[in-house]
C-alpha positions as CSV (number, residue, x, y, z in Angstrom):
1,X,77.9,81.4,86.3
2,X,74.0,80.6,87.0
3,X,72.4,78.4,89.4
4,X,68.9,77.2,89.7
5,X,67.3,75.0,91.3
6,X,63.7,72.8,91.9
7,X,62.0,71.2,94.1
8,X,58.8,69.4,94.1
9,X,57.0,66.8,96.9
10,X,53.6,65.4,95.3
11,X,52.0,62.1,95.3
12,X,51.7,62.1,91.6
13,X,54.7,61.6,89.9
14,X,53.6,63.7,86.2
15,X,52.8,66.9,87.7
16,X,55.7,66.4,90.2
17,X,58.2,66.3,87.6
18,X,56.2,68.9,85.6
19,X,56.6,71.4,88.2
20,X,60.6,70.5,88.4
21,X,60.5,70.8,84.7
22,X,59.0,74.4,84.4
23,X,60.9,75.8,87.6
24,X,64.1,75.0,85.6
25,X,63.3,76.2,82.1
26,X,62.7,79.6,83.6
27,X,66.1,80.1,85.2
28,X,68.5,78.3,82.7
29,X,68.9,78.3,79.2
30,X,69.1,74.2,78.2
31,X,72.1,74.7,76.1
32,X,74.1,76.5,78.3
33,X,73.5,73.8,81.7
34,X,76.9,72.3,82.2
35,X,75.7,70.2,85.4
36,X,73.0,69.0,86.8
37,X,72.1,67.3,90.2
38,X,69.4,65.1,90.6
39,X,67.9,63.5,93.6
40,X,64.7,61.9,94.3
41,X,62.8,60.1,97.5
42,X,60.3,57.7,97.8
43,X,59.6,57.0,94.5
44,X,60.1,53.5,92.6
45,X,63.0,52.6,90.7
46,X,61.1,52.9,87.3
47,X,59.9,56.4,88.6
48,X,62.9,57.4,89.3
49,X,64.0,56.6,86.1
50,X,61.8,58.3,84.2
51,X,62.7,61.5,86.1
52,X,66.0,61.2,85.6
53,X,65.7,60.2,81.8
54,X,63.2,63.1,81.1
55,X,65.8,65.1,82.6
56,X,68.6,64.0,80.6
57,X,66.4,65.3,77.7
58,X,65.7,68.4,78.5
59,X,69.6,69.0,78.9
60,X,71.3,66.9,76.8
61,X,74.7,68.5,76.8
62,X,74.8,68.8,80.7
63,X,76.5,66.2,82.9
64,X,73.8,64.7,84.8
65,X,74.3,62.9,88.4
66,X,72.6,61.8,91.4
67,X,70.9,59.4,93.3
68,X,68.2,58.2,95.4
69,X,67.4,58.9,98.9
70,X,65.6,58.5,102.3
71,X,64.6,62.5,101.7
72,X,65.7,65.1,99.5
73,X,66.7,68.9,100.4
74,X,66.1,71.8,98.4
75,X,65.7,75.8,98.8
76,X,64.4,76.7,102.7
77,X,62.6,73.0,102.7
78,X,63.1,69.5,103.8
79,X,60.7,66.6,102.1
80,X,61.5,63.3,104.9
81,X,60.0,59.7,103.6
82,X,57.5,61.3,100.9
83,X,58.0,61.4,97.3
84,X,60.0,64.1,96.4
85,X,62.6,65.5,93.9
86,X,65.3,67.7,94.4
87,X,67.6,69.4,91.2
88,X,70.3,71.7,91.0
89,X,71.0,72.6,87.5
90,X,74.2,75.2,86.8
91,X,75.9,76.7,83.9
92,X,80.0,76.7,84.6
93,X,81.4,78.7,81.6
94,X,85.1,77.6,82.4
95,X,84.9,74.6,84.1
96,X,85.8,71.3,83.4
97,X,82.9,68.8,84.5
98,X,84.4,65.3,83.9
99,X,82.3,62.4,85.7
100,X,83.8,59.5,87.2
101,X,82.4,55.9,88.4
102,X,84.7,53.7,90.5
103,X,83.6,50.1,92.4
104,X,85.3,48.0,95.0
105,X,86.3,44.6,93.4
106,X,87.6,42.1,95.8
107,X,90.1,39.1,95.6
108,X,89.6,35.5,97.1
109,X,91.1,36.7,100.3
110,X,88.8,39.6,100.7
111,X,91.0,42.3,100.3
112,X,89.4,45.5,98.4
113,X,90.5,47.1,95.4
114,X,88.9,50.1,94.0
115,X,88.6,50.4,90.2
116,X,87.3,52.9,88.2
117,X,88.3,56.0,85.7
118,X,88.4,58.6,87.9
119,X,91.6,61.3,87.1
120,X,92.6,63.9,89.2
121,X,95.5,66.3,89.3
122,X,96.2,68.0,92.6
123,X,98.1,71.1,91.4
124,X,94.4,72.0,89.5
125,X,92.9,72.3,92.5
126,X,90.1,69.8,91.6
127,X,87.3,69.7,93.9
128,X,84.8,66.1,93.6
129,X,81.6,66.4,94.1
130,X,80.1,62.3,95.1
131,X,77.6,60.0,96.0
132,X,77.6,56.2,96.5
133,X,76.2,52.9,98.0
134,X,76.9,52.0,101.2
135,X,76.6,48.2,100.8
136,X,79.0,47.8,98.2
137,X,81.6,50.6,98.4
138,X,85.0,50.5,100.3
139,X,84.9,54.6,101.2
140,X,87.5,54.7,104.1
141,X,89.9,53.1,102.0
142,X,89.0,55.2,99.0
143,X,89.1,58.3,101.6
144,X,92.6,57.5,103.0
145,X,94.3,57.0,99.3
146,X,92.7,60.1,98.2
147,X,93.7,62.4,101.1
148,X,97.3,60.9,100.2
149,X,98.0,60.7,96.7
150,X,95.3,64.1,96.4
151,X,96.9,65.8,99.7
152,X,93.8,68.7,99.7
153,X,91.2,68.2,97.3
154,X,87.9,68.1,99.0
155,X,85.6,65.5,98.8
156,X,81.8,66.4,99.1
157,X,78.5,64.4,99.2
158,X,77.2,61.1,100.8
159,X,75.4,58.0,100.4
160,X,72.6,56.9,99.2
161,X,70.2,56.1,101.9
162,X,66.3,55.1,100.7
163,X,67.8,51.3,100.2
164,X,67.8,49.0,103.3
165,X,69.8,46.0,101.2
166,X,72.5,45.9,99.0
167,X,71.0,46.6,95.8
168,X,68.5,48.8,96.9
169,X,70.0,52.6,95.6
170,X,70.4,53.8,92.5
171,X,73.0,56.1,90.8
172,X,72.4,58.3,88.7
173,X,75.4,59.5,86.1
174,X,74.1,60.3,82.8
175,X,72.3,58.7,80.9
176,X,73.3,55.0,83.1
177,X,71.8,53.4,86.4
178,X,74.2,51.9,88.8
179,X,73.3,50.0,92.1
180,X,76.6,49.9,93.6
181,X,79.8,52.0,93.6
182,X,80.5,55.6,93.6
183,X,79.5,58.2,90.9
184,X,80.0,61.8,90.6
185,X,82.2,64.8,88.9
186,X,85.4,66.6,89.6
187,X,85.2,70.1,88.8
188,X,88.1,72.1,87.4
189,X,88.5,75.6,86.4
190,X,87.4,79.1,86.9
191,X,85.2,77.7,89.9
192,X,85.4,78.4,93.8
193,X,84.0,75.7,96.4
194,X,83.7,76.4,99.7
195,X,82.8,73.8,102.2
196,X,81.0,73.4,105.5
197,X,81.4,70.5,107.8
198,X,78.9,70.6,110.5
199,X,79.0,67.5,112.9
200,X,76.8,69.1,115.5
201,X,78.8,68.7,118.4
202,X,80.4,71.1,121.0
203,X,83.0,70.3,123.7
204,X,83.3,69.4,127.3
205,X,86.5,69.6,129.5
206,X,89.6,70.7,127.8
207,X,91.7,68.7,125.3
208,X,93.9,65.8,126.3
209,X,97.6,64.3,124.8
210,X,97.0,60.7,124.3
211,X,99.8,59.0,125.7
212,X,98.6,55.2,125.2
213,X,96.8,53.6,122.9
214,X,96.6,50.9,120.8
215,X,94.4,50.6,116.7
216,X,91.2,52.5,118.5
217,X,91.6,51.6,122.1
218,X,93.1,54.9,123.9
219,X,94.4,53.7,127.0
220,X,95.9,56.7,129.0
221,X,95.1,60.1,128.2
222,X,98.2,62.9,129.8
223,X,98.8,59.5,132.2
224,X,94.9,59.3,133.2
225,X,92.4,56.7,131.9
226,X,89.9,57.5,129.7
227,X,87.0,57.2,132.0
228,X,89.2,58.5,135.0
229,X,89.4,61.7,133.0
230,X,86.2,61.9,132.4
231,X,84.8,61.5,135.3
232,X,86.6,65.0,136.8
233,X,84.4,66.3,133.8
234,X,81.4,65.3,134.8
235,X,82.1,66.2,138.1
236,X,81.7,69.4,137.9
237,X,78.1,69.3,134.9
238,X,74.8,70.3,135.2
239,X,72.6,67.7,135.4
240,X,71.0,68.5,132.7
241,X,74.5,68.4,131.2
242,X,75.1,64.6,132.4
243,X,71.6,63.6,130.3
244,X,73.4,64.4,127.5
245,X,76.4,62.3,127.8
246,X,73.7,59.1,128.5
247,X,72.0,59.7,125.0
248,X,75.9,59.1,123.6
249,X,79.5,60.4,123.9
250,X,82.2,61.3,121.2
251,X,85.5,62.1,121.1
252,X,86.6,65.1,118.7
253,X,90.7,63.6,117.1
254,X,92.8,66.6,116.3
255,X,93.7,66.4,112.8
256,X,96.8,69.0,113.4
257,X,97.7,67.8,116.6
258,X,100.6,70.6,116.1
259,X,97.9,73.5,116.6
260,X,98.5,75.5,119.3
261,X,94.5,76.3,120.0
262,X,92.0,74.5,118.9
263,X,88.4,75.6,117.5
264,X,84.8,73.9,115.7
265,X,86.3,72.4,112.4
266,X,89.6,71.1,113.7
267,X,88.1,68.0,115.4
268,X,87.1,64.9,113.4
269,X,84.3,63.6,115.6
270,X,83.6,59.9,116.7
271,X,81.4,57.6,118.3
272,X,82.5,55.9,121.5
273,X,82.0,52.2,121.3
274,X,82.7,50.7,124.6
275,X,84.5,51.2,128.0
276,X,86.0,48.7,130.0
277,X,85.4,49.5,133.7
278,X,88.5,48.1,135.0
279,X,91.7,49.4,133.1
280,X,89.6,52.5,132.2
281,X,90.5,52.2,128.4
282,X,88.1,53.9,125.8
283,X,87.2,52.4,122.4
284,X,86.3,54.9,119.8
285,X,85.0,54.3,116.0
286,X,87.9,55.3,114.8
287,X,92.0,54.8,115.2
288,X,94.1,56.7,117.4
289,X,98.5,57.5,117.5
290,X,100.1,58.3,120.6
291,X,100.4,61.9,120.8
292,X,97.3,62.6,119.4
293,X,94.8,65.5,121.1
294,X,91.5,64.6,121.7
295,X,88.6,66.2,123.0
296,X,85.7,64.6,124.4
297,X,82.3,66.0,122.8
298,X,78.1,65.8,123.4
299,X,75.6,66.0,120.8
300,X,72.1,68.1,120.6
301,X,69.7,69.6,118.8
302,X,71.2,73.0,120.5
303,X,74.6,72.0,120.4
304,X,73.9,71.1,116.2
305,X,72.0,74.2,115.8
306,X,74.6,76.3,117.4
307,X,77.8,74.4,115.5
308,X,75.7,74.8,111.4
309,X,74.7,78.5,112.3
310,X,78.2,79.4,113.3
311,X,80.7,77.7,110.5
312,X,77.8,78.8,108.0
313,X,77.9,82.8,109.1
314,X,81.5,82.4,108.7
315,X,81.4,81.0,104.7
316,X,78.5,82.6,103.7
317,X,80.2,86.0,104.6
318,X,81.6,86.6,100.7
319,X,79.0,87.2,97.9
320,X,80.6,84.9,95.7
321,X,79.0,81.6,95.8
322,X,75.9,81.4,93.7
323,X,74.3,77.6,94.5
324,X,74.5,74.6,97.0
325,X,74.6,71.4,97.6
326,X,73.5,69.9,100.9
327,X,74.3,66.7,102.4
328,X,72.6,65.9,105.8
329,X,72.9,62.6,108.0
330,X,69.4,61.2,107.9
331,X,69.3,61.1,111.7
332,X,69.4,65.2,111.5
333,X,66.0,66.4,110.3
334,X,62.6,65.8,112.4
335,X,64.4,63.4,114.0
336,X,66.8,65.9,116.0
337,X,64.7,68.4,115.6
338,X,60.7,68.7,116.8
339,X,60.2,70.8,113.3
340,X,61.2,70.0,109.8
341,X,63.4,71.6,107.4
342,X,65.8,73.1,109.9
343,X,69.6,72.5,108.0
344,X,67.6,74.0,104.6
345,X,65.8,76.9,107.1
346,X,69.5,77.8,108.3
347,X,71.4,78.0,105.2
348,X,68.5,80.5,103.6
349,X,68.3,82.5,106.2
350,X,72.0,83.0,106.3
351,X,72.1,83.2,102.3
352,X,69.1,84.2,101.4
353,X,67.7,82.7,97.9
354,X,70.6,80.5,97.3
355,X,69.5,78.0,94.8
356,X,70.3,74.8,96.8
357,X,69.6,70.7,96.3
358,X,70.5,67.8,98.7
359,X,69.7,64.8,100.2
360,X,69.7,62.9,103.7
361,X,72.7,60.4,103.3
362,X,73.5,57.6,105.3
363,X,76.8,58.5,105.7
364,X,78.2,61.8,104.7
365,X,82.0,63.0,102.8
366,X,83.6,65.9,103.5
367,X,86.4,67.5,104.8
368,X,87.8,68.4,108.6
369,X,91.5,70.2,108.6
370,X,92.3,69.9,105.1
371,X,91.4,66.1,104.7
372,X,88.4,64.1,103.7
373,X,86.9,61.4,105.8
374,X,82.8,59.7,106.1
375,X,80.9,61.0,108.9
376,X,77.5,60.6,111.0
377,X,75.3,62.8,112.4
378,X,76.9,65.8,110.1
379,X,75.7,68.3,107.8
380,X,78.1,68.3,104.5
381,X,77.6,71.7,102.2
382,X,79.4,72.6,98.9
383,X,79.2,76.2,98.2
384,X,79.7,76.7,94.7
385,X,80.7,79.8,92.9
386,X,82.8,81.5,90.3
387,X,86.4,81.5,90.6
């Protein structure tokens, strides 16, 4: 099993793609590329294009797929809002690399359906790698069916984020151009993929049982309100501390509320939405059960830092994996950071060389507690190796 990957950030588009070109023809053999990644930034849809079918040609027994992006991610470096293209190419000598497209048609009463020809058996122990359009794709129902009809296969990528319309991403799967929908692969076979979920948060207080709540409104939290309970956490912060609740406050939902303990990586994290100051009730950007544990969270550039570095030392500790892919909100980069690069920075410093290709998404897949859900603000890595 061999990785390599490429990455370029020029004005010119010819010796941009030249430079991708060569990088990969040293490291891989043609015939023997089995998948390859492609993302590009800032470059028109005809330019993207022509990377993608120049590409195709130099592999043309590979299974190509990708998309376009606010910025792509490659090896140790970041390129935000430039042109730029990233590429992982990889040669999987027993694996099974079958691509999928699926779309969201709806009826005259709105109501979604998702379509497509994408197969998966559980008992293979499938993992699907993905990327879609934001405008036109139903993911949170497409999320919810998979995590129960697929109970444990992960699901890793993001969207598409350099259009600001519908209409304005492309796909990438093959030899074909799609503006709306989800593409990608399932992988099968004498392959190993770890994941990372990073979503950059750390906790305050202790955890609560939610005792009322209704759709996303929690109500009382161990027979407290919401903002009753947090108050007697604030209470007691740093003022620094208390700034960081005023640039935004989440709330980290168990996903085995039947743990004893709980650690980074058993929350799914959310965005509170609203309070109301008289019943004390919470809204949160997600639903909530009764008996549910919940956490509340704040959100950094330490706090991120801190959360990557440690789930990161912990799965890079194995030699096994032999490339990446990366999948980082487009509000991480410079603009949590004061310097660029630092998701990419992390990863090689921690894995040192690892041929590695991504893309800030607006919206990122992955999986928290053995289930995949969208999230914001979070860094999404596959690492991929041999079985």
């Amino acid at each position: 099993m061999r990785f390599v990957s490429a990455h370029a950030a020029q004005q010119e588009l010819t010796p941009m793609l030249d430079s991708v070109a060569e990088t990969l023809s040293r490291g891989v053999e043609a015939k023997n590329v089995d998948l390859i990644t492609v993302f590009t930034s800032g470059l028109r849809d005809d330019d993207a294009m022509h990377v993608v079918t120049t590409l195709r040609a130099q592999f043309p027994s590979a299974t190509l797929m990708g998309c376009t992006a606010e910025g792509t991610i490659g090896s140790s470096i970041e390129s935000e809002r430039v042109p730029s293209v990233s590429v992982l190419a990889a040669e999987l000598p027993g694996v099974v690399v079958m691509p999928f497209i699926l779309k969201t048609t709806f009826d005259e009463g709105g109501e979604g359906r998702i379509t497509g020809n994408l197969e998966v058996r559980a008992e293979e122990n499938p993992t699907i790698l993905a990327v879609g359009d934001p405008f036109s794709f139903e993911i949170r129902g497409f999320l919810d069916f998979a995590n129960e009809r697929w109970a444990g296969v992960p699901i890793i990528g993001g969207f598409a984020s350099q259009g600001r319309r519908p209409g304005g991403n492309l796909l990438f799967l093959d030899g074909d151009f799609y503006r709306e929908g989800l593409i990608g692969v399932s992988l099968t076979g004498a392959i190993r993929v770890r994941t990372v979920l990073s979503q950059g948060c750390r906790p305050i207080g202790a955890p609560f049982i939610v005792t009322k709540a209704e759709n996303n409104v929690i109500k009382s939290l161990r027979n407290q309100t919401p903002l009753d309970a947090l108050r007697e956490i604030t209470s007691s912060m740093a003022p620094e501390e208390k700034e960081l609740l005023r640039r935004g406050l989440f709330v980290g939902r168990a996903i085995d509320e039947y743990r004893r303990t709980f650690e980074r990586g058993d929350f799914l994290i959310q965005g509170v939405m609203g309070a109301d100051p008289e019943s004390g009730a919470m809204e949160i950007g997600g639903e909530v059960r009764v008996g549910t544990t919940v956490q509340f969270h704040v959100r950094d550039a330490h706090s991120a830092d801190e959360d990557l570095r440690h789930l990161l030392s912990a799965a890079v500790s194995d030699s096994k994996h032999r490339g990446a892919l990366l999948f980082s909100c487009n509000g991480r980069g410079t603009r949590m950071w004061d310097t660029p690069g630092h998701d990419a920075l992390v990863l090689d410093e921690l894995a040192p060389g690892l041929p590695m290709a991504g893309i800030f998404a607006a919206g990122e897949f992955g999986p928290v507690g053995g289930k995949s859900f969208v999230h914001g603000f979070t860094a999404s890595l596959a690492l991929l190796g041999p079985a």
